[in-house]
Each structure stands twice: as structure tokens, then as C-alpha cells.
N, C-alpha and C positions, 0 to 999 in steps of 0.2 A: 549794708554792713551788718554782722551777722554777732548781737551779743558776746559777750565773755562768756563760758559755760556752756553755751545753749548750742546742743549739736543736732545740725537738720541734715536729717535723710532726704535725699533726692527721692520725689514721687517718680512713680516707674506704674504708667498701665499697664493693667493685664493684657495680657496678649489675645489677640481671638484665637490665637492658635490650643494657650491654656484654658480657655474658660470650654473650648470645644472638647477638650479631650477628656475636661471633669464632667462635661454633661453627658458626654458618648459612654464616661465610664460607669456613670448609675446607670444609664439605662442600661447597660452590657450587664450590671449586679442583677437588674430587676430581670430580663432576659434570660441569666443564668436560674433563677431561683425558679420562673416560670418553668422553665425544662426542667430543670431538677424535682419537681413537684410533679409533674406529669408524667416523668419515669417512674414516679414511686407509687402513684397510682395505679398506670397502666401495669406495674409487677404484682401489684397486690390481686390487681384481675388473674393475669397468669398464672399464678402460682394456685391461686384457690380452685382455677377451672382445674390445673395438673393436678393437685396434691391436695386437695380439700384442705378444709380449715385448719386439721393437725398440722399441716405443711407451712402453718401463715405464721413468721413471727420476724422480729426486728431484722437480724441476721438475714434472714431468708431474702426478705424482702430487696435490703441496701445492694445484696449480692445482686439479684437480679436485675433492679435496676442501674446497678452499674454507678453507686454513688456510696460516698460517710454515712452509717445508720447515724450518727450525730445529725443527720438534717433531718430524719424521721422525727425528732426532738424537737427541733428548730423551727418545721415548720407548722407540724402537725401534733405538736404536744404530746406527741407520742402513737402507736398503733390504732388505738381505737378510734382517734379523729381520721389517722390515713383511712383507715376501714369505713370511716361514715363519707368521707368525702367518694371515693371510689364508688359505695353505694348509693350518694346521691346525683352519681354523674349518668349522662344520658348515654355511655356505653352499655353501664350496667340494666338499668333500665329505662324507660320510654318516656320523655319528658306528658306532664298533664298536657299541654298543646298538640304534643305529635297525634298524640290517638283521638283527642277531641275536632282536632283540625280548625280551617281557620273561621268557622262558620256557628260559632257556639251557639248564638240565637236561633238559630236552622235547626241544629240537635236540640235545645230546649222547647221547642214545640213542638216534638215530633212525641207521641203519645208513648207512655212510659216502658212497655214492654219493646219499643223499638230507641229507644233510649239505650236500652241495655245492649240490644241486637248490637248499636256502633260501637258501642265503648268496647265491647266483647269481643268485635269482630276487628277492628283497629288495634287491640294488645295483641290480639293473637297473631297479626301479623308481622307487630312489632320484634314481638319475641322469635316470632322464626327469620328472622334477621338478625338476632343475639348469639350466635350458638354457643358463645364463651359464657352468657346466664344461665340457658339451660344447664350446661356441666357445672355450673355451681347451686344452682336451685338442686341438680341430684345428688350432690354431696349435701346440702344444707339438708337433706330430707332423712340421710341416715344420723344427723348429728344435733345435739341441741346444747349449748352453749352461750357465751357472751357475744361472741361474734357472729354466729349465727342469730342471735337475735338482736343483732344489730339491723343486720340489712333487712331481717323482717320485720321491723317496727316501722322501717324507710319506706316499706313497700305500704303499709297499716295506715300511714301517714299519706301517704300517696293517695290507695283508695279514698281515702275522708274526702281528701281534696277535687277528689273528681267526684265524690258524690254532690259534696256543696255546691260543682260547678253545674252540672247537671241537673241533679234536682232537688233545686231551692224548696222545691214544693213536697218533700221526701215525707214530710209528714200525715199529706194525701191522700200515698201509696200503700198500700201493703207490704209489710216486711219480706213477703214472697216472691217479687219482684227480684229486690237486691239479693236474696237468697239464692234464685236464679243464678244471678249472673255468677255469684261463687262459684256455684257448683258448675257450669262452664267453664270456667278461668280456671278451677283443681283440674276439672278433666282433659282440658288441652293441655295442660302444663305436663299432665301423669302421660299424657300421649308422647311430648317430645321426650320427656327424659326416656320414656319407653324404646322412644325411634334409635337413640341411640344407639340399643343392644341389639335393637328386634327388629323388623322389616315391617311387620307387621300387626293387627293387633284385632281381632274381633272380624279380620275376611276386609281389612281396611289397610292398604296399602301407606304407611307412614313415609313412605322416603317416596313419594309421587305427588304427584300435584294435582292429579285426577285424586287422589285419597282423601288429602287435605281440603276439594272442594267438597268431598261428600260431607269432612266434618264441619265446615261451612254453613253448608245447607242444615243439616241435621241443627246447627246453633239459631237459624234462619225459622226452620219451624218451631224450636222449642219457646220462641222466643214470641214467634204469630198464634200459638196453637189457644 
């Protein structure tokens, strides 16, 4: 017998049917924001390979990827985090792994001028599997800016990282060494954006594969000599 006053609600399980459709429904939010984030990335690639950096701004971007610039806000705080995420992702460039491979203790013993030889001969490869980097490393090369020095600090940041990986023992070396390897990484990099326009370049065939072994090779000796 059920007191004066006291009024009792009939207990009612949840259904599996509801607790399923609440759980299907996050994961469907978290699904949604996952895409929506990767659209907004992969446009910000686009757009800078098309239209360089003057071309790169909130508007631009939301259009392209086909979503609310409110979520550029939402997710990414705004432009310049989209810009650093895009630049830290491994479309843009080459994760420290990919070019060191999966043998790091193999490269660390290998004596320092062929140290360089891998690291130098694994970007370069890297990068000519980018073509969407090259078209914005040659727009980034007529422009200097906030965004442009975004993704090159990314890259600043990169190198250190594969230095520390490589050689612990940096202190060893001669600064000649790593100097080296710059001025290889400028010259292949000045080579592709060249290939772009030009076929060729110094009697060196850019858009062949017989070309690009020669510049190989020539990285191969400068590196033994």
C-alpha cells in the first residue's frame, strides 16, 4: 500500500534499442568531426599548391572543403593551427620514420658522411612522391610571411629531429658534414621546383628517371668523396 502523498513512478529499463542509438550517435559526432577535419586540411593543401599563400584564408578554405568556416574555429582555433596541422601531417611532408626506415641502429653506425648519404637520398625520394609540396615549397620560395613561416619552422623542427636521431654523437663531427647535407636538400628541392617549368637543367634530364639517377649518384659521390 503506497502512502498518502507519496507518488511512485513505475521503473522503466532502458531499452538496448536506446542506449544503442545514443552510443552509435557519438561515435557518428566523433566520425563527423574526424571527416570534417580532414576536409579542412586536405583544402588547405589544395588551395596553397593552386594559389599560394595569398590564396589561403578562412573563406577560401571552408569553401573548398565543402563545410561552416565556424568549424575552422571549432576545431582548429582558427587558420594558423589548420596551417600547422596540415604542415605537420605526412602528406605534406615525410614522417622522421619514413626516411630513416625501420633500422635506425643500422644508420647509426654507418659512418657519418653516409649518414647523410641516407637521410638525403630517402627525402629526396620522399619528396618526389609529394608533387602537391613541391608547388608549395615554390610558391613558399617567392613569399615570406606568417604562414610561410609556419610550415618552415615545421620543417626546422623536423631537421633537429632527425639530427638528434641520427647523430647523437653530432658533436664529433664537423659542422661540414650537416652543411653537406643542406646544400643537397636546397639543390634537389631548386631542381624539382625547376622541373616543373623546365625539362631540364645543366644537360640533366628532370622529368626522367635516367636524370634523377644521375642526380643520385652525383649525391652518392659528394657524400664518399
Amino acid at each position: 500500500m503506497t502512502p498518502v502523498g507519496l507518488h511512485v513512478t513505475a521503473w522503466r529499463p532502458i531499452s538496448h534499442r536506446v542506449v544503442t542509438c545514443w552510443i552509435y550517435g557519438r561515435a557518428s559526432v566523433g566520425r563527423d568531426r574526424e571527416y570534417s577535419e580532414q576536409r579542412l586540411i586536405q583544402a588547405v593543401g589544395q588551395i596553397l599548391a593552386r594559389d599560394g599563400f595569398g590564396g589561403l584564408g578562412v573563406n577560401a578554405v571552408a569553401r573548398a572543403a565543402g563545410v561552416d568556416k565556424v568549424l575552422i574555429y571549432r576545431y582548429f582555433d582558427g587558420l594558423p593551427n589548420l596551417l600547422r596541422a596540415y604542415g605537420e601531417g605526412a602528406d605534406f611532408w615525410p614522417t622522421v620514420d619514413e626516411v630513416l626506415g625501420s633500422d635506425i641502429d643500422a644508420v647509426r653506425r654507418l659512418p657519418p658522411e653516409q649518414r647523410v648519404e641516407h637521410v638525403v637520398l630517402a627525402l629526396l625520394e620522399a619528396l618526389r612522391n609529394r608533387p602537391q609540396t613541391i608547388e608549395i615549397l615554390a610558391w613558399e620560395a617567392v613569399a615570406d610571411n606568417a604562414l610561410t613561416r609556419t610550415l618552415a619552422n615545421i620543417r626546422e623542427q623536423w631537421g633537429r629531429d632527425v639530427i638528434a636521431r641520427v647523430f647523437p654523437d653530432a658533436r664529433e663531427h664537423p659542422d661540414d658534414v650537416l652543411a653537406l647535407a643542406n646544400l643537397m636538400v636546397a639543390g634537389f628541392q631548386y631542381l624539382m621546383i625547376r622541373a616543373r617549368k623546365s625539362p631540364a637543367f645543366g644537360g640533366v634530364d628532370l622529368r626522367s628517371e635516367a636524370g634523377w639517377e644521375r642526380i643520385r649518384q652525383a649525391i652518392r659521390f659528394a657524400c664518399r668523396a
